[in-house]
N, C-alpha and C positions, 0 to 999 in steps of 0.2 A: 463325438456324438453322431449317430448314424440316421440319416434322412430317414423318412419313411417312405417308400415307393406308393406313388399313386399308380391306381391301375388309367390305362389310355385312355383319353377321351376323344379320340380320332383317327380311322385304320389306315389313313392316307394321307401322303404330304401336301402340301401349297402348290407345289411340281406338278402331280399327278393331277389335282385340281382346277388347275391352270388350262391345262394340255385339255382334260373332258370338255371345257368350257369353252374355248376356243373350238374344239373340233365339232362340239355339236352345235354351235352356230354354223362354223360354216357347211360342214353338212345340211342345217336343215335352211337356210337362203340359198345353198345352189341346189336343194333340192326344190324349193319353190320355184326359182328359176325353170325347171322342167316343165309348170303347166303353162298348160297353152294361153291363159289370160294371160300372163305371163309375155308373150311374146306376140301375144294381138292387141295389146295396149300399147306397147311400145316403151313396157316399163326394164323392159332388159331388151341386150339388143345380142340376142343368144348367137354367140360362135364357135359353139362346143366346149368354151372355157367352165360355163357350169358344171358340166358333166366330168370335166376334167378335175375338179377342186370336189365334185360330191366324192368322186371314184376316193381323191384322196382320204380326203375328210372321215371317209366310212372307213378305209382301212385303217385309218389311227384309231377310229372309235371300235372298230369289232381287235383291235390289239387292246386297249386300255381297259375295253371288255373282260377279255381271257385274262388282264393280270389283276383286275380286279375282283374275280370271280377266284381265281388261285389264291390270291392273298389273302381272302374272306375264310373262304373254306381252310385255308393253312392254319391261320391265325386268330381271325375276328368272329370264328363261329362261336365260341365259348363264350368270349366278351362282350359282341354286339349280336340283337336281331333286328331286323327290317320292322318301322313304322308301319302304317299303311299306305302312306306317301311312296317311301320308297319301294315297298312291293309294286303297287301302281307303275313305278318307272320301270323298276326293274322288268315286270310283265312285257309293259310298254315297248321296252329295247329287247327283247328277246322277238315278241312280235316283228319289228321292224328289220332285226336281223336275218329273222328267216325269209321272209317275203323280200328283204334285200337279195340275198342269196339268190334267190329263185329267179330274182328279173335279172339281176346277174347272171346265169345260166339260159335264161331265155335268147339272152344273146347268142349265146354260142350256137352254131349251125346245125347240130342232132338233136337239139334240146327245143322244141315245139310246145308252148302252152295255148292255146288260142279259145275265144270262145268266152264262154262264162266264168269259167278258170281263170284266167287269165287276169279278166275282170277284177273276180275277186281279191284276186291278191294285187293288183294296182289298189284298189279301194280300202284293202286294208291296211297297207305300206302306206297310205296316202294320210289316212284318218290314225292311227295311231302315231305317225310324226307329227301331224297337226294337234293333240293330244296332249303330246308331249309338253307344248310349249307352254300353255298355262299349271301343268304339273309343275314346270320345273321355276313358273314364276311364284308358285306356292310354296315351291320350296326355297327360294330366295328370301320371300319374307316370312317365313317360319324362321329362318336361321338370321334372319335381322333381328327376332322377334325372340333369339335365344332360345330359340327348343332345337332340339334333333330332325333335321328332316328326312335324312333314309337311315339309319341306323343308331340304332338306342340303344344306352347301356342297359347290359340285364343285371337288373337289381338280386335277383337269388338265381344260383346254381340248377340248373336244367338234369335232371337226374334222369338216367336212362335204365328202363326196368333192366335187368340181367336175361342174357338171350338165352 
């Protein structure tokens, strides 16, 4: 007697889930860590250890990014699309990403952003990590709460006109 094959109900393991979860805590506590209330209150006692564990922290998340984003598109494009939850983060982290990027380069010595620029993308890197955090507390209790929070089975076939 042969099974019937159920289609997936989830494009990523326990592992992978694990790791995101982990990593964007501590990315976004050592990225608080960075403001200055932060260290005029006396609620950290900053010795560049933050900046050392966000540096980590983002690199495992812009990797878990790219294999999430290949594994989607390989795999779970036909299967699954984005909630509105999960577009929300996903925007959210693509945001964050880039305006990571950029203050990451700002560092660098040829690399000058100053001014209102500059500004801005502190203020946007700042407010969509903060952003984040009740999204993703939304999406905790959505998935306590049994529904889909970033990716939902497509109930019919997406049919693409002929080009």
């Amino acid at each position: 007697m042969m099974r019937s094959q159920r289609p997936p109900t989830r494009l990523f393991s326990g592992m992978f889930s694990a790791f995101w979860v982990v990593a964007l805590l501590v990315a976004t506590l050592s990225g608080l860590a960075h403001l200055p209330v932060a260290v005029r209150y006396s609620l950290i006692n900053i010795d560049n250890q933050a900046t050392v564990w966000h540096y980590y922290a983002v690199a495992l998340l812009l990797m878990l990014e790219t294999y999430a984003v290949i594994i989607w598109w390989a795999q779970g494009r036909g299967m699954f699309s984005f909630t509105r939850c999960g577009t929300i983060r996903t925007t959210l982290l693509a945001i964050l990403s880039v305006t990571g990027l950029i203050l990451m380069l700002h560092n660098l010595p040829d690399v000058a952003v100053f001014g209102r620029a500059y500004s801005a993308i502190k203020l946007c890197h700042l407010f969509s990590g903060l952003l984040l955090v009740p999204i993703l507390l939304v999406q905790c209790c959505l998935r306590l709460a049994g529904k889909p929070s970033a990716l939902k089975t497509c109930t019919a076939k997406k049919t693409h006109p002929p080009a």
